[in-house]
PADO-482668 format. One line per field, with one value per residue: x, y, z of N, C-alpha, C, O, CB in turn; residue number from 1. Coordinates in Angstrom, 3 decimals. Glycine has a CB too. Layout:
REM PADO-482668
nX <- (X,...);
nY <- (Y,...);
nZ <- (Z,...);
caX <- (X,...);
caY <- (Y,...);
caZ <- (Z,...);
cX <- (X,...);
cY <- (Y,...);
cZ <- (Z,...);
oX <- (X,...);
oY <- (Y,...);
oZ <- (Z,...);
cbX <- (X,...);
cbY <- (Y,...);
cbZ <- (Z,...);
num <- (NUM,...);
//
This chain:
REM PADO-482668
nX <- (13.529,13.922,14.906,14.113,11.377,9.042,6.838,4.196,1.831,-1.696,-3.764,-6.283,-9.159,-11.382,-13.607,-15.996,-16.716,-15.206,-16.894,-18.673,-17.151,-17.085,-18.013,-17.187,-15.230,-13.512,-12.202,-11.602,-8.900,-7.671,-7.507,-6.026,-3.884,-2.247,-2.940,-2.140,0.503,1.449,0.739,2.022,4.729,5.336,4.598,6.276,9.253,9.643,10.623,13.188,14.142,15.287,16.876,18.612,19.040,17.702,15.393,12.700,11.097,8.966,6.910,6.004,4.134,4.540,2.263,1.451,2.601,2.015,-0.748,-3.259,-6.561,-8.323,-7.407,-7.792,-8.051,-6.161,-3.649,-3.611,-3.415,-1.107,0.709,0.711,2.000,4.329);
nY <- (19.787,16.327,13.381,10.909,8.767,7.842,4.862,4.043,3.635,2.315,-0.001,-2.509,-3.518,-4.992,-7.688,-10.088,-12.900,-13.437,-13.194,-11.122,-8.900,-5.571,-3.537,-0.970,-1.084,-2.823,-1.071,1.117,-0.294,-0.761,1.939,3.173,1.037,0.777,2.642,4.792,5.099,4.912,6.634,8.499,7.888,8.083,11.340,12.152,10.734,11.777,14.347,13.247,12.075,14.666,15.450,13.687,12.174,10.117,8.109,5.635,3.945,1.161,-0.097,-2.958,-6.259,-9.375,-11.179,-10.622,-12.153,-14.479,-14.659,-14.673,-15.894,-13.425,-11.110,-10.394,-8.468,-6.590,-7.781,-8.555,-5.673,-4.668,-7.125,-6.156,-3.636,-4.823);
nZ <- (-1.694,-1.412,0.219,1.143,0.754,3.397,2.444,4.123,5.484,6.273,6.240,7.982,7.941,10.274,9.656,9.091,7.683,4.435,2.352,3.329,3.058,1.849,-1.763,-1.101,0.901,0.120,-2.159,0.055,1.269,-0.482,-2.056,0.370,0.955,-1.446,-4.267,-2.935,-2.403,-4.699,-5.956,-4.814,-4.739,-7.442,-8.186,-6.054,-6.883,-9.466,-8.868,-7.473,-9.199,-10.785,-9.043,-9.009,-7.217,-4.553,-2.493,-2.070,0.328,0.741,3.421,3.208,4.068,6.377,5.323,2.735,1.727,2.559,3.212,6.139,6.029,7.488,6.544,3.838,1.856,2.186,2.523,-0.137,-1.184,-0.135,-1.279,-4.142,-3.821,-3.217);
caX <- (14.356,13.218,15.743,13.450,10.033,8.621,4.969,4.140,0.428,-1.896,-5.181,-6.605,-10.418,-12.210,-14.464,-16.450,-16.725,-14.937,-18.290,-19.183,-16.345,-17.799,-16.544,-16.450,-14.317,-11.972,-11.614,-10.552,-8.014,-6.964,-6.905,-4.673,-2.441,-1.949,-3.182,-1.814,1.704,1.975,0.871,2.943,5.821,4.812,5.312,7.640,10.085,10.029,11.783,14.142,15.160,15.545,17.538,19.609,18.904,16.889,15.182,11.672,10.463,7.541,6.625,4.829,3.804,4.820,0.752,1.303,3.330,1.434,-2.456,-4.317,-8.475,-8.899,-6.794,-7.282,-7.949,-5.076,-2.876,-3.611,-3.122,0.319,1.279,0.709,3.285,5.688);
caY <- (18.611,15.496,12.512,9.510,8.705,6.090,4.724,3.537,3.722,0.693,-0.417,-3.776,-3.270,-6.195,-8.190,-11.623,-13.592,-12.909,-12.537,-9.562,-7.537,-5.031,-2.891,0.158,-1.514,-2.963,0.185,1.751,-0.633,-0.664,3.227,3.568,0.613,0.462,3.940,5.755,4.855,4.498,8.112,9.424,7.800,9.148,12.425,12.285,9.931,12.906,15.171,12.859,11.988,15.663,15.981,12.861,11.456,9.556,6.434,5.543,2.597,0.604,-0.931,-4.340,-6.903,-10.562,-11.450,-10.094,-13.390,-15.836,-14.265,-15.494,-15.753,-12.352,-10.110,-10.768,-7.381,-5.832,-8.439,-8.022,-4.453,-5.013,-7.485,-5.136,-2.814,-5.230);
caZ <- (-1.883,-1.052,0.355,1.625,1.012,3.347,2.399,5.916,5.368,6.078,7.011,7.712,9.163,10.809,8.420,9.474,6.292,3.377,1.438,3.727,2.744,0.370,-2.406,-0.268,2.437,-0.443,-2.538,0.682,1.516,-2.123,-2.102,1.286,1.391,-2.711,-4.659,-2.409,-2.644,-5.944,-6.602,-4.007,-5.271,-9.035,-8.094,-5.111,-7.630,-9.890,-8.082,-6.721,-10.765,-11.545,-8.177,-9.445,-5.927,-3.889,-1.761,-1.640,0.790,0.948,4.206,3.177,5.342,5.735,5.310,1.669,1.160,3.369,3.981,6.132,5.289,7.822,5.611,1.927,0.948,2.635,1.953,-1.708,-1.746,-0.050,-2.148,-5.036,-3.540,-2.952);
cX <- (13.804,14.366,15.103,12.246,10.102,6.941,5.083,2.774,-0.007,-2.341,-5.477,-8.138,-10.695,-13.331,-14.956,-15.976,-15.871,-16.045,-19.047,-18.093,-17.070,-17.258,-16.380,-15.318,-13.147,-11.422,-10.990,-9.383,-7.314,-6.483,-6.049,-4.002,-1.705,-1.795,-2.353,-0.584,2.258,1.838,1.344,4.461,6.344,5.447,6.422,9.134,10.810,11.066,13.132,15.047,15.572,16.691,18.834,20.006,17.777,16.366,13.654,11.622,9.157,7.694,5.657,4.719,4.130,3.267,0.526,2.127,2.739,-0.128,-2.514,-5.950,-8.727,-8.471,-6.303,-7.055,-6.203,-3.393,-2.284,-2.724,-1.752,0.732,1.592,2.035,4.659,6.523);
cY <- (17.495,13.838,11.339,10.105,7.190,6.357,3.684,3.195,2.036,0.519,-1.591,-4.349,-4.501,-6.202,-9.776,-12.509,-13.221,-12.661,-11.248,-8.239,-6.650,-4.341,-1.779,-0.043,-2.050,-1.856,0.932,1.243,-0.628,1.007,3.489,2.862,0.121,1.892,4.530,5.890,5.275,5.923,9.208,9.246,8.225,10.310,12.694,12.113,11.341,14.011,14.750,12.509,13.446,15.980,14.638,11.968,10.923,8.242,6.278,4.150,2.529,-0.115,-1.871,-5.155,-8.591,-11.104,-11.356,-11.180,-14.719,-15.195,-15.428,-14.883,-14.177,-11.447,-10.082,-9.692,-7.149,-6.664,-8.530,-6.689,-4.652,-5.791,-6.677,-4.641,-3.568,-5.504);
cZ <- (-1.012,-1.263,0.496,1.634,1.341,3.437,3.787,5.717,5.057,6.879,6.931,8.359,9.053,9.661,9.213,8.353,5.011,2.577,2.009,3.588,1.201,-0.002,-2.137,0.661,2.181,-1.068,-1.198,1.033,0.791,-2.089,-1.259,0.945,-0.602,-3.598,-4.308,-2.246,-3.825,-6.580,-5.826,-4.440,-6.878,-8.758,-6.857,-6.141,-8.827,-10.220,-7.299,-8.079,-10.777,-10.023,-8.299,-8.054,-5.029,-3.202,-1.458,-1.135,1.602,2.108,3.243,4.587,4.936,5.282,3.992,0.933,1.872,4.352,4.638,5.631,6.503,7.148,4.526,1.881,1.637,2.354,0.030,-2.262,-1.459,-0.924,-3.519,-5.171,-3.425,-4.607);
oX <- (13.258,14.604,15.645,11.877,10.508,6.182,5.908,2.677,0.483,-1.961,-5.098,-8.257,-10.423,-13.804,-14.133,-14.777,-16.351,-15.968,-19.813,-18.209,-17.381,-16.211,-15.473,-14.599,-12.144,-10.290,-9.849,-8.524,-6.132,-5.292,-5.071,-3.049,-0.839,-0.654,-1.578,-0.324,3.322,2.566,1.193,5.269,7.456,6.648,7.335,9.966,11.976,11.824,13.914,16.274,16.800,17.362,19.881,21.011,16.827,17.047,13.316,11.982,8.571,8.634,4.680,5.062,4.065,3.605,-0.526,2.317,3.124,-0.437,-2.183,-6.306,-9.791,-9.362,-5.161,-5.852,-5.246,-2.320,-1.243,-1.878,-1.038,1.375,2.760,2.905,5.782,7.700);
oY <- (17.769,13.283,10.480,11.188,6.164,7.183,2.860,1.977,1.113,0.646,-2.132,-5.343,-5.176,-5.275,-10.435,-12.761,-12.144,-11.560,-10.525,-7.055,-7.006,-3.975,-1.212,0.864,-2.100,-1.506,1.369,2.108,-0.499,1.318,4.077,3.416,-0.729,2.344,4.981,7.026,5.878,6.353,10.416,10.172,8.571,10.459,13.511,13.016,11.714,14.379,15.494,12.601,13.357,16.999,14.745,11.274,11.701,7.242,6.890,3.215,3.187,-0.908,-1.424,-4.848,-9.081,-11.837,-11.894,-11.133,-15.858,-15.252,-16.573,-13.836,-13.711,-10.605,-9.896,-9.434,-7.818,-6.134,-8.552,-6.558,-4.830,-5.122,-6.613,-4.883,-3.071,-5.860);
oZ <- (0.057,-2.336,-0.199,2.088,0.797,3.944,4.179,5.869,4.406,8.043,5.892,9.076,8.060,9.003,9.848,8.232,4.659,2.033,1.372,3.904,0.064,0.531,-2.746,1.081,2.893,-0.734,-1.343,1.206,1.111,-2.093,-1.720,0.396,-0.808,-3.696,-5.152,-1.847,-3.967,-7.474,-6.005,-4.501,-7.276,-8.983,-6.976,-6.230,-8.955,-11.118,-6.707,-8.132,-10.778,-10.184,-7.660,-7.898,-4.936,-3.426,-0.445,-1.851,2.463,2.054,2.644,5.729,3.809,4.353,3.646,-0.283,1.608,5.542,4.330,5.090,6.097,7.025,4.106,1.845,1.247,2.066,-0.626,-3.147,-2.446,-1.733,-3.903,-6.007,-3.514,-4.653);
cbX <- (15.845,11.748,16.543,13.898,9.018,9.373,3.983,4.429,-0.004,-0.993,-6.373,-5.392,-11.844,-12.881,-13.309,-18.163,-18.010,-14.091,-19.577,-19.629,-14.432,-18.976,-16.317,-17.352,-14.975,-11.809,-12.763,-10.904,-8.031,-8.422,-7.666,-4.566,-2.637,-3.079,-4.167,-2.344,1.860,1.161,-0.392,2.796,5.946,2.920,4.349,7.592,8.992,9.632,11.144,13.734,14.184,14.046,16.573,20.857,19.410,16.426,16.118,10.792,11.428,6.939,6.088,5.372,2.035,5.709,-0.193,1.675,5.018,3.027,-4.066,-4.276,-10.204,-8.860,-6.095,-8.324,-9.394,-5.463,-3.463,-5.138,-3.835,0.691,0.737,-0.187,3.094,5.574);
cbY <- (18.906,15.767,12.771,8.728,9.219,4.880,3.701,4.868,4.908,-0.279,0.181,-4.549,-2.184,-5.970,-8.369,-11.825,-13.487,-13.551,-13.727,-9.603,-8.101,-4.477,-2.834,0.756,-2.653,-4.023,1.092,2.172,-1.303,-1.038,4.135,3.547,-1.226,-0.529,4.497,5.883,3.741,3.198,8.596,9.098,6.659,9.630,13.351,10.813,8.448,13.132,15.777,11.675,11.519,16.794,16.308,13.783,12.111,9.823,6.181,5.954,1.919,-0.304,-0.294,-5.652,-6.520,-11.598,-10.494,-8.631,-13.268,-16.549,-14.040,-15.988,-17.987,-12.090,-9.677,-11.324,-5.925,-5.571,-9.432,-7.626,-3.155,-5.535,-8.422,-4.131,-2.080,-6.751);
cbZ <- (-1.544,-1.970,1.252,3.106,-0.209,5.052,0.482,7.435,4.069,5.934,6.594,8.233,8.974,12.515,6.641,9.639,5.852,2.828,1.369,5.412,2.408,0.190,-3.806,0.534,3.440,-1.464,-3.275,1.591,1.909,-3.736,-2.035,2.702,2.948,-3.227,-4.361,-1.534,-2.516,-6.713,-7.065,-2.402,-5.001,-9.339,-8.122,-3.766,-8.431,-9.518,-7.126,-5.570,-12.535,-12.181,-6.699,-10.116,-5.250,-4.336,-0.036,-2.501,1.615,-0.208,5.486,1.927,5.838,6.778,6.132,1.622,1.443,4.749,2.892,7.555,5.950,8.946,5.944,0.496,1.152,4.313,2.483,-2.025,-1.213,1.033,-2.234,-4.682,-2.220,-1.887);
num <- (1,2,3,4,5,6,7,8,9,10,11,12,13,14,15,16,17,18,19,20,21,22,23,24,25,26,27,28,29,30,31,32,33,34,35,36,37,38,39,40,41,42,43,44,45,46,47,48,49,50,51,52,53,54,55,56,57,58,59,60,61,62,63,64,65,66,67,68,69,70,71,72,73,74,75,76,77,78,79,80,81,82);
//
């Protein structure tokens, strides 16, 4: 049984330029602070319908409503979730 899921998860690595972020460094931020939610809450959600109960929450970030230029990706992916 499964009462609360919180997605907590959430990375934001150092980057100089936005043109040096590359697409290993966004896929991972995309896979933790986005993916990874969304298919935890998939099957978590599940079991919380067939149990006719439940609460999943997303930490976001305010940055996911007002980036700044050091944390597109992560900002992105949060936004996503929100």
């Amino acid at each position: 049984k499964v009462d609360t899921l919180v997605n907590n998860a959430g990375m934001s690595p150092l980057y100089g330029k936005l043109s040096e972020v590359t697409e290993k460094l966004y896929d991972s931020v995309f896979n933790l602070n986005l993916k990874g939610p969304f298919r935890l809450s998939a099957l978590v959600g599940e079991r919380m319908v067939a149990a006719g109960r439940g609460s999943i929450i997303n930490v976001s970030s305010a940055g996911s409503l007002r980036p700044s230029p050091d944390i597109i990706p992560y900002a992105s992916a949060k936004a996503g979730l929100n």
